[in-house]
C-alpha positions in Angstrom: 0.0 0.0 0.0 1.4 3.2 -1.2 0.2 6.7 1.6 -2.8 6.7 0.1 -3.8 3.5 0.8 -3.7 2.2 -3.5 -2.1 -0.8 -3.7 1.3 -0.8 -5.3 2.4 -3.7 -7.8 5.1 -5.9 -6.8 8.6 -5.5 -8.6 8.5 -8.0 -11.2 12.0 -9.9 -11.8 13.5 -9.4 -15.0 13.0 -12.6 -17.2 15.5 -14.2 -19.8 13.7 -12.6 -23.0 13.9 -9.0 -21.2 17.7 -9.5 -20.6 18.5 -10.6 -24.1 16.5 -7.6 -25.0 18.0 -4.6 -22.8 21.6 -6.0 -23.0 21.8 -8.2 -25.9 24.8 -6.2 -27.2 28.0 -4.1 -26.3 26.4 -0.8 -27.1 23.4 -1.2 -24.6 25.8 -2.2 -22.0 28.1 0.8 -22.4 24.8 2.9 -22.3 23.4 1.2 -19.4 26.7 1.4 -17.6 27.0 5.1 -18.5 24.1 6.2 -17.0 24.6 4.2 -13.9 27.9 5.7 -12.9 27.5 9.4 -14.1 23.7 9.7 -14.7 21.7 10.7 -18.3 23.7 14.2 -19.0 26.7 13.1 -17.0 25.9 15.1 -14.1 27.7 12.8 -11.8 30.7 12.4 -14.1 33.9 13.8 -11.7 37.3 13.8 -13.6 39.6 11.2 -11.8 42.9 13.5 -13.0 42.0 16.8 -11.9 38.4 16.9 -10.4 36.5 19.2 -12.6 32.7 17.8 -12.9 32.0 18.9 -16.2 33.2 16.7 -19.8 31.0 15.5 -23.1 30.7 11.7 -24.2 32.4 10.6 -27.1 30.1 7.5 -27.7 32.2 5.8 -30.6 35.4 5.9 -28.4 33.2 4.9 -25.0 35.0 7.0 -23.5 34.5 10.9 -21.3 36.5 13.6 -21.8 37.2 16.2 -19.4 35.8 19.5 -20.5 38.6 20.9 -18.0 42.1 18.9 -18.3 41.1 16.6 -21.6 41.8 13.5 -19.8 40.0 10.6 -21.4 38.0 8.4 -18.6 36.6 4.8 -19.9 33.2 4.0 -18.6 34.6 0.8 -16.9 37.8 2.7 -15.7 37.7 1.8 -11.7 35.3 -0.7 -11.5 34.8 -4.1 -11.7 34.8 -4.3 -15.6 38.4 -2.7 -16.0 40.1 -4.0 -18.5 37.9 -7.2 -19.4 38.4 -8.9 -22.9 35.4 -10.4 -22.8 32.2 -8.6 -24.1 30.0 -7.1 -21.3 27.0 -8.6 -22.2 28.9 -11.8 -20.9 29.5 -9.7 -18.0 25.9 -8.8 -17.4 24.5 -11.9 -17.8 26.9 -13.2 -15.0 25.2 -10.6 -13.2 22.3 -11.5 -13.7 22.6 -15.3 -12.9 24.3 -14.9 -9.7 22.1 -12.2 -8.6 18.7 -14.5 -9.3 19.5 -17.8 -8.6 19.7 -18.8 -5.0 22.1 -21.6 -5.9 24.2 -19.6 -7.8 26.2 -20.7 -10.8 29.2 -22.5 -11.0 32.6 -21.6 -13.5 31.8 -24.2 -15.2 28.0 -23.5 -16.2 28.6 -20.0 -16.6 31.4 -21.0 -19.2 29.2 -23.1 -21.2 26.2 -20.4 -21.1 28.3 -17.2 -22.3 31.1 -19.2 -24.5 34.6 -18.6 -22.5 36.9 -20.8 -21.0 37.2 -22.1 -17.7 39.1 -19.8 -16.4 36.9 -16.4 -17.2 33.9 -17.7 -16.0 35.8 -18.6 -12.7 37.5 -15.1 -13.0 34.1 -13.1 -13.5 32.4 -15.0 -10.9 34.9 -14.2 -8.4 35.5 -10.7 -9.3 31.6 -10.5 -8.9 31.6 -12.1 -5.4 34.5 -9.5 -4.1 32.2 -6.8 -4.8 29.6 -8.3 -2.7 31.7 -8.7 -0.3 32.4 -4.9 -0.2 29.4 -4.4 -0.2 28.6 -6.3 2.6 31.4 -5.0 4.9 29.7 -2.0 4.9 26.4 -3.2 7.3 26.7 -3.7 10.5 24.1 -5.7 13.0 22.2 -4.6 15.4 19.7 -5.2 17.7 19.0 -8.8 19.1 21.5 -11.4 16.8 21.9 -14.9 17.0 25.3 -15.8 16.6 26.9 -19.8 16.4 29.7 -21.0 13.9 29.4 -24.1 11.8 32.2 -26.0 9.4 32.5 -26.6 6.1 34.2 -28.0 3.8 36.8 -31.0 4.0 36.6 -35.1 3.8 38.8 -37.1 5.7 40.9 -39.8 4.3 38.2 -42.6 5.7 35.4 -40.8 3.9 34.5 -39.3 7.7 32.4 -35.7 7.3 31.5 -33.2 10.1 33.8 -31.6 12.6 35.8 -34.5 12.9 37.3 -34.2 9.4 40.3 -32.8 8.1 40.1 -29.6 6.1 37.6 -28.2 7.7 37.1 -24.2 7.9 35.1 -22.5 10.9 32.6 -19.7 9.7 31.0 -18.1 12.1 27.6 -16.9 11.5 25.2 -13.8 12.5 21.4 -13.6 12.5 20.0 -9.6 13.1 16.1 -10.9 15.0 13.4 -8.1 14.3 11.0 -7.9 17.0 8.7 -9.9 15.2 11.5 -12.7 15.7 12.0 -13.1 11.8 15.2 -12.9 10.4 17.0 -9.5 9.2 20.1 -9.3 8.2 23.3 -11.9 7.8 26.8 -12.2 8.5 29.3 -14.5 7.4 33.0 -15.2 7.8 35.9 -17.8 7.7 37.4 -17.7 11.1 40.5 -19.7 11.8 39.5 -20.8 15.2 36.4 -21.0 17.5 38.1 -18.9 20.4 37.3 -15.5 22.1 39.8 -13.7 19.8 38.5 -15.1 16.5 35.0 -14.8 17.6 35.5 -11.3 18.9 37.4 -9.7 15.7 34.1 -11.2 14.2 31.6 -9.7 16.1 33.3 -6.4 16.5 34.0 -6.2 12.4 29.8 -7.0 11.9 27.9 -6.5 14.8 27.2 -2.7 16.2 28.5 -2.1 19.8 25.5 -2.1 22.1 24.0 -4.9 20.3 22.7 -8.4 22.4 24.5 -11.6 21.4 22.3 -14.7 21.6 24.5 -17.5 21.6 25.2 -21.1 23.3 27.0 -21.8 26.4 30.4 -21.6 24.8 32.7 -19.7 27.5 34.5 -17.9 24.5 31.1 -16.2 24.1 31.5 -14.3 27.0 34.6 -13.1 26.6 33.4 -11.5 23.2 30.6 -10.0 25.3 33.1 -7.9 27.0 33.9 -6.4 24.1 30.9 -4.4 24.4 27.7 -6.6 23.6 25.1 -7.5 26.2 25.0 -11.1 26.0 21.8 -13.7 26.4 23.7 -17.6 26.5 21.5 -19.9 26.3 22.9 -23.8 27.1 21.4 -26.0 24.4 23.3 -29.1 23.9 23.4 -30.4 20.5 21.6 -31.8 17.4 17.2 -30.9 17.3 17.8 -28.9 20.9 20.2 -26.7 19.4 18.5 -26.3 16.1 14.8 -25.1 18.3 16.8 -22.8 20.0 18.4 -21.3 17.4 16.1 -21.7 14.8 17.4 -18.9 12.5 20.9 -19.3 12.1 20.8 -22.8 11.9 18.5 -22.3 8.7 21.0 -19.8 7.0 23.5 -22.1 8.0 21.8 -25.3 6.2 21.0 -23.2 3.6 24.8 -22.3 2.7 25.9 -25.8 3.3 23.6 -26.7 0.7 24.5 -24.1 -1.6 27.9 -25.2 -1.3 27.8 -28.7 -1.6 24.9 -28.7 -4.8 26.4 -25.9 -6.9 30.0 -25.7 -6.0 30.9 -29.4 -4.8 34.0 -28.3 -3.7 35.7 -24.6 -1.9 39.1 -24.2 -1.2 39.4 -22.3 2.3 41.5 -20.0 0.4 38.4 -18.8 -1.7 35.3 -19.3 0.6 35.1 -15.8 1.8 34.4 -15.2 -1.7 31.5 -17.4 -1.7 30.2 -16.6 1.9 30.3 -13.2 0.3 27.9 -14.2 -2.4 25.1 -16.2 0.0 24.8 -13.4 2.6 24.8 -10.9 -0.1 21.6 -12.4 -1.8 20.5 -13.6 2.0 20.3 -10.1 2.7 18.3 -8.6 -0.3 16.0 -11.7 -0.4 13.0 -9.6 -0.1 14.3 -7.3 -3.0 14.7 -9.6 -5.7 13.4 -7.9 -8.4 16.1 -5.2 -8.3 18.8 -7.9 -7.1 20.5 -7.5 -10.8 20.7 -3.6 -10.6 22.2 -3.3 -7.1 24.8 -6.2 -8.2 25.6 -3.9 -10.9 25.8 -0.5 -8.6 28.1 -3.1 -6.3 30.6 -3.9 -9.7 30.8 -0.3 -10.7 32.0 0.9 -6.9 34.5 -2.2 -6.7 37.5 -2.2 -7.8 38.9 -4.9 -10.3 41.2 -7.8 -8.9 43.2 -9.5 -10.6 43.7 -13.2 -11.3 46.9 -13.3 -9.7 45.2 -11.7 -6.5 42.2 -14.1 -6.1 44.6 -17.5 -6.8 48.0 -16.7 -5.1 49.4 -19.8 -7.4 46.3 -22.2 -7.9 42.5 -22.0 -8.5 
């Protein structure tokens, strides 16, 4: 209901046919992308060499120039989309898959839908997800929040799963309550151990100061309390009790494990922050699907590119 009482239509979520037609080729991209970052008559448009805030497009280059200092400014300079070889359509429709699909896509998928190797859709998926995570960095919770940690990841040698297995990563996870005891918002990260430090650099990077921390009867739990979180413990054993206690973060947290294990089989520790990156940030804008593909986009254009020799360190 708008003020007035009229009903307003839902967003509607951008189908297949509508993507093909708004950004079937390089030009609508560049438009698209243009009027993003610096608006319709570049009013947003500030030069990066000298400042000045005025400058005319030269649409066959794709490129600004600075009605001040000349200086020549791509309309993927700075973001995400610096640099690519491939076409941004491919781009966009990356977008577009990881932002509507809960499972997300794999390298592998993606590589066979937009035509590149291996190794670009891998690439673009993972530039993708480090904007999310930037853009998730930037919320903090507040308020009543569940927090717990769970494992993932790892098989020992005997085929043994759980926390008993080798390779597994801690990720410690964050559930914002509203008063109407739904879920808000998320937080996820890789921790390297479940201790007071870990927990606390945690809670202190995501939650707001002031904020109550429902947790289990963990003792390191206290200790992060101190750092300037009320704190409700709440002893609940393990298995079904936990889960009835906890109802909300154990949901996220099945939800990611299943993510992970149905779309992406396998994450290196090395890389899950990437991916944790990627389920909170459509976690948290799951009631704003429709526009899930435009904020993803808003996301690329204020991230800056990394490289492939950033994200592997020697291996993918």
């Amino acid at each position: 209901m708008d003020a007035n009482g009229h009903k307003v239509p839902l967003a509607r979520i951008m189908t297949v046919a509508e993507f093909h037609q708004r950004f079937g080729t390089q030009e609508a991209c560049v438009e698209h992308l243009r009027k993003v970052r610096w608006g319709e008559g570049l009013e947003r448009f500030v030069c990066p060499a000298c400042g000045h805030t005025q400058g005319w497009w030269l649409g066959k280059r794709e490129l600004v120039q600075c009605g001040d200092c000349r200086h020549q400014t791509s309309v993927t300079a700075g973001t995400v989309f610096h640099r690519v070889r491939s076409p941004l359509w491919k781009w966009f429709w990356a977008m577009y898959v990881l932002a509507q699909d809960k499972k997300g896509v794999g390298a592998i998928e993606l590589a066979k839908q937009v035509g590149v190797s291996y190794t670009t859709g891998w690439l673009m998926l993972h530039k993708l997800r480090a904007a999310m995570r930037k853009r998730g960095d930037r919320y903090a919770l507040r308020g009543l929040v569940e927090v717990d940690e769970c494992y993932v990841g790892g098989e020992a040698d005997d085929g043994t799963t759980g926390r008993g297995a080798s390779g597994k990563t801690v990720v410690a996870v964050a559930v914002e309550l509203r008063p109407d005891g739904r879920p808000g918002h998320i937080a996820l990260e890789p921790v390297a151990r479940v201790d007071a430090r870990c927990l606390t650099k945690f809670a202190q990077k995501r939650i707001a100061p002031g904020s109550t921390l429902k947790t289990d009867g963990w003792s390191a739990y206290a200790s992060v309390a101190q750092a300037g979180y009320k704190h409700r413990p709440r002893v609940t054993g393990s298995g079904k009790a936990a889960v009835e206690k906890f109802p909300w973060v154990h949901t996220f947290i099945s939800n990611l494990k299943r993510m992970l294990l149905g779309t992406y089989h396998r994450v290196k520790p090395k890389h899950l922050d990437r991916y944790l990156a990627e389920f909170e940030y459509r976690a948290n804008r799951r009631l704003r699907e429709a526009g899930l593909f435009d904020r993803l986009l808003v996301a690329a254009l204020d991230a800056k590119a990394v490289t492939y020799k950033e994200l592997v360190g020697g291996d993918s």
